[in-house]
C-alpha positions in Angstrom: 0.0 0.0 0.0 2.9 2.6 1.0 4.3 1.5 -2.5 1.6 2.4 -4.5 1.4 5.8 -2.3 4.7 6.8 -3.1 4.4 5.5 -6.3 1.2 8.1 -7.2 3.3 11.1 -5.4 6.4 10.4 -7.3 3.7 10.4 -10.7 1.6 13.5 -9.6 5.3 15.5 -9.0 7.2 14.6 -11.8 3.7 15.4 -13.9 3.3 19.2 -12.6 6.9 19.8 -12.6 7.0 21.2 -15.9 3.5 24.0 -14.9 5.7 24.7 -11.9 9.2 25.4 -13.4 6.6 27.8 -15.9 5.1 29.2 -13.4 8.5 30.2 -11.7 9.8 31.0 -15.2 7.4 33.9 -15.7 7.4 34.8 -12.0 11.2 34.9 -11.6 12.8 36.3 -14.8 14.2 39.1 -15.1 16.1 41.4 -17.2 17.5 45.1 -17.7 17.6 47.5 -20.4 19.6 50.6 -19.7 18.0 52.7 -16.8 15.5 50.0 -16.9 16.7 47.4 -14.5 13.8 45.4 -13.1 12.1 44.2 -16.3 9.2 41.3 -15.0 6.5 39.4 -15.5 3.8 40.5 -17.9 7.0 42.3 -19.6 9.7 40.8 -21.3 13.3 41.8 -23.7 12.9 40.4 -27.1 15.4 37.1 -27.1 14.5 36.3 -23.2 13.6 32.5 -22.6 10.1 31.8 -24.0 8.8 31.4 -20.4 9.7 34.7 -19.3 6.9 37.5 -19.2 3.8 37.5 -21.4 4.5 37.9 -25.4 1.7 40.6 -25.2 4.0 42.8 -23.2 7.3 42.6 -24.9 10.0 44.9 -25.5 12.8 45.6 -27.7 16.4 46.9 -26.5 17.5 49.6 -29.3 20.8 51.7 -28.6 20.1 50.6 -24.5 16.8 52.4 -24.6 13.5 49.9 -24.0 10.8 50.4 -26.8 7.5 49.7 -26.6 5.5 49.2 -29.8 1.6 50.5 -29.7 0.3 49.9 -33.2 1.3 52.2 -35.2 3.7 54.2 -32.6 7.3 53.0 -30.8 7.4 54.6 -27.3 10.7 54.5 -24.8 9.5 53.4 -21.8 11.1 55.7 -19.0 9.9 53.8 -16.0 7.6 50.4 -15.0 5.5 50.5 -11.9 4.7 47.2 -10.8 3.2 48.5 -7.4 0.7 51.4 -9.6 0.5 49.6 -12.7 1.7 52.4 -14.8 3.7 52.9 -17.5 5.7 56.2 -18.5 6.0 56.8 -22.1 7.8 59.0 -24.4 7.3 58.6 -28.2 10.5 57.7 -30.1 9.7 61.1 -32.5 10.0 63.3 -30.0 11.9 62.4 -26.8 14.9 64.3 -28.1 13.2 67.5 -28.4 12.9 68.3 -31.7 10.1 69.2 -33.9 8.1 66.9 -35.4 4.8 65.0 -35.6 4.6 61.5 -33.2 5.2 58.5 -34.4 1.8 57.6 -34.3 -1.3 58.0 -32.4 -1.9 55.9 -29.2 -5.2 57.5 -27.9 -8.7 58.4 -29.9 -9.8 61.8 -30.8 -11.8 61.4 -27.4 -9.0 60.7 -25.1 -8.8 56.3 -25.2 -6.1 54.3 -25.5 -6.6 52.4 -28.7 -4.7 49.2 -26.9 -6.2 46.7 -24.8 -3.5 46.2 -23.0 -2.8 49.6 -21.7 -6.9 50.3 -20.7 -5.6 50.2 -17.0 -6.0 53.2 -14.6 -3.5 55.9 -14.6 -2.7 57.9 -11.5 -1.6 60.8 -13.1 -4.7 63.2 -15.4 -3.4 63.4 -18.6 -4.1 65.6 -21.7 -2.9 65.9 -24.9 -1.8 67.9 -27.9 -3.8 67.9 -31.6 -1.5 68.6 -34.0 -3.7 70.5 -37.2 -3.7 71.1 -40.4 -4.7 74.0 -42.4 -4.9 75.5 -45.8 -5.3 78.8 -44.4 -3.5 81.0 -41.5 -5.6 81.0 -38.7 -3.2 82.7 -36.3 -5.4 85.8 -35.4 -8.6 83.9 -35.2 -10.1 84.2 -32.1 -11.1 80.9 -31.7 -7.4 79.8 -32.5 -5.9 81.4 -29.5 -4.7 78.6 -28.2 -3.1 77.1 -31.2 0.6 77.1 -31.2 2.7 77.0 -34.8 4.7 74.3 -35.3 7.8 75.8 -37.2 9.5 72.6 -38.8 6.0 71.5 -40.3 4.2 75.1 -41.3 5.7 75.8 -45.3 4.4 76.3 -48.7 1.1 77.1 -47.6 0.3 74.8 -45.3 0.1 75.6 -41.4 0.5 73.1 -39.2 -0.3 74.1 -35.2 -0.4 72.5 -31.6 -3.7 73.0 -29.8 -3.3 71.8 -26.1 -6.6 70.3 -24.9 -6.3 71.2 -21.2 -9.2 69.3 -19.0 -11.3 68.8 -22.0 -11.3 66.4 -24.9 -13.7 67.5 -27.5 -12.3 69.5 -30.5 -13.6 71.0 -33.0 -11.7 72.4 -35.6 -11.6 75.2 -38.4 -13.4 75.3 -41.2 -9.6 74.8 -43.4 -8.5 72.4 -40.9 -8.1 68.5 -40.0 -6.5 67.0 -36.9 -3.9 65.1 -38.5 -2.0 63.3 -35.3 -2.6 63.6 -31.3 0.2 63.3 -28.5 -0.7 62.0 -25.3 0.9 64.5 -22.3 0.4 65.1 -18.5 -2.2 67.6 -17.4 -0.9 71.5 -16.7 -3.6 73.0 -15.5 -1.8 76.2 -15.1 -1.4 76.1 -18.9 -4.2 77.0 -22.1 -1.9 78.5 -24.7 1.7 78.0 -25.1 3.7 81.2 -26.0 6.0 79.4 -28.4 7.1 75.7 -29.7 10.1 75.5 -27.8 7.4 75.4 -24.3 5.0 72.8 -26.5 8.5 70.0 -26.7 9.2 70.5 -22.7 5.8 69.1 -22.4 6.3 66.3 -25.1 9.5 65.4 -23.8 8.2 64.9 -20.8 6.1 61.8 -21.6 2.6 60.6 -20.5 1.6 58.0 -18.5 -0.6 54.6 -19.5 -2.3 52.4 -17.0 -1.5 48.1 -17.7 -3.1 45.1 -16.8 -3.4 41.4 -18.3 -6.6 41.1 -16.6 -8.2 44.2 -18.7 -6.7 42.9 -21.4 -8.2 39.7 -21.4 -10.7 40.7 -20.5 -11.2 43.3 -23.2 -10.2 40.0 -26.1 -13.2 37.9 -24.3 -15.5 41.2 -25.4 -15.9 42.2 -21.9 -15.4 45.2 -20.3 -13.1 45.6 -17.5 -14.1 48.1 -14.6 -12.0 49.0 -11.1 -13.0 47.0 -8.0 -11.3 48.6 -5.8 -8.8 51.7 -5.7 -6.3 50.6 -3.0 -2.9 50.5 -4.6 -2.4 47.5 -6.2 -5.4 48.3 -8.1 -8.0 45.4 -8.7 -10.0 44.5 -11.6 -12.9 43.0 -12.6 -14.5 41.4 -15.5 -18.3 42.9 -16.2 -20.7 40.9 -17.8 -19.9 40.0 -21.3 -21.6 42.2 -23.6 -23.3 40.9 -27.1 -25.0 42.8 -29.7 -28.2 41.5 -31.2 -28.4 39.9 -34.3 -30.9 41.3 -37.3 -32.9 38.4 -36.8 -32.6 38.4 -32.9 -33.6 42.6 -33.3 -36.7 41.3 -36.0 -38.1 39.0 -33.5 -37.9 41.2 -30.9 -39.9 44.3 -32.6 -42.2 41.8 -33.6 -42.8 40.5 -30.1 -43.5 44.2 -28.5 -46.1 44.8 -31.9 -47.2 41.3 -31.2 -47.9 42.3 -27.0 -48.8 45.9 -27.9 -51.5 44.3 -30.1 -52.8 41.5 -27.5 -52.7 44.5 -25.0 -54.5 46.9 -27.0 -57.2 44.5 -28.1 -57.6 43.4 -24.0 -57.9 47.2 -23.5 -60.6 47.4 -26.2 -62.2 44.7 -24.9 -62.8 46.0 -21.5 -64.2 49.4 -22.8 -66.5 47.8 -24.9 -67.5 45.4 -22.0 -67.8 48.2 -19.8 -69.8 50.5 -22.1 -72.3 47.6 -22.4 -72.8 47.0 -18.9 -73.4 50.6 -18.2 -76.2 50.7 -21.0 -77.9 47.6 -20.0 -78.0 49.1 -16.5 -79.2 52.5 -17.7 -82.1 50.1 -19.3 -83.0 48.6 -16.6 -83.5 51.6 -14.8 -85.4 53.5 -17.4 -87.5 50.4 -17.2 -87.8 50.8 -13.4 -89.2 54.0 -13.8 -91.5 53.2 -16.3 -93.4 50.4 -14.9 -94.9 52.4 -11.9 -96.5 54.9 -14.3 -98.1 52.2 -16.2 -99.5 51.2 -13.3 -100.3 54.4 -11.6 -102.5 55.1 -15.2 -104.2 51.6 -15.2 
């Protein structure tokens, strides 16, 4: 009996020793990429193990700078809190201060993140900067005061300015003009209009912050939508309800079921008017019937 026992223990160990050396692999690597020493599990350095970290967070090592890649940007990544979540980012085009449009877009026109893996919370209010496009100069609009020229980019014609968003996200532009790019930057709320270019790149230089967790982002690949629990740092998420749209037949059967009930209803409604109008004549009969018979009589 004790040889079969040990016999089972020895099977059930040598079968989850492979999940735990995984387990340990992604929990334990861990690699460096100039100032960035502490690179963990989800993230990873292109050419670590294939245990190590999550594929869905990797990163490359170019010239001892870490780059992140959010389709269809490249960000250096400046810092990794593992205790906020976070992630400070500053895009490739314009981390060296010169002037230039980003490397591409990571948020909407409303203020998203485009990626599910960086939906997390950030700690820090961000804004952003629209970079325009006009035909015409709009300089001494009023409604352009708070557009800022962007030297390198404003030729032939064409004006290209910075418009700083502030607290809000909605945008509407000039008549002659199309948002053609958006920079993610921390909030100044001391700050509506920058006086010159050189003031707009301080800010860009500076970098924004992005919010990242596996849990949002599998959550937001199963169609769900991922929501806070609870705001005690480490933040916690959780999973809502999965969301579905309705199909064109489901929708069709639907609409027909409320005309279908509205019908039934309004036809029970009918019925009970027309129920109670007869009632109320037969009884109005009945008493004009009342009062005729002791006349009859009265006469006789």
């Amino acid at each position: 009996m004790r040889t079969v026992q040990y016999t089972s223990s020895l099977l059930y160990s040598l079968l989850i020793l492979p999940f735990f050396v995984q387990i340990q692999a992604q929990t334990n690597c861990s690699s460096s990429c100039g100032e960035i020493k502490n690179i963990s599990y989800p993230f990873r350095l292109k050419g670590d193990p294939s245990g190590c970290g999550d594929s869905g967070y990797e990163l490359s090592c170019v010239d001892n700078k870490p780059i992140l890649e959010i389709f269809p940007g490249k960000y250096y990544v400046r810092n990794i809190s593992y205790y906020e979540h976070t992630l400070r980012l500053v895009d490739v085009n314009l981390a060296n201060g010169t002037c230039g449009l980003p490397s591409g877009p990571v948020e909407t026109t409303n203020g998203f993140v485009r990626d599910a893996r960086f939906m997390g919370y950030g700690w820090n209010p961000g804004s952003r900067f629209r970079f325009v496009k006009c035909s015409t100069n709009i300089s001494s609009v009023p409604e352009a005061a708070n557009h800022t020229v962007v030297p390198c980019l404003t030729r032939n014609g064409t004006y290209v300015y910075a418009v700083y968003d502030g607290d809000y996200s909605y945008y509407e532009p000039q008549k002659s003009c199309s948002v053609i790019s958006l920079a993610p930057v921390d909030l100044r709320k001391d700050a509506t209009k920058f006086n010159s270019y050189k003031a707009v790149m301080e800010l860009l230089k500076a970098g924004f912050e992005v919010g990242w967790s596996v849990k949002c982002r599998d959550c937001s690949l199963a169609g769900k939508q991922c929501v806070v629990k609870s705001m005690d740092k480490p933040l916690t998420y959780i999973c809502q309800k999965e969301y579905k749209e309705l199909t064109r037949a489901e929708g069709n059967w639907i609409i027909a079921a409320i005309v279908v009930g509205g019908l039934i209803a309004l036809g029970i409604i009918i019925g009970i008017i027309v129920f109670v109008i007869r009632r109320c004549r037969r009884r109005r009969n009945a008493d004009d019937n009342t009062n005729k018979n002791p006349q009859n009589r009265i006469s006789a």
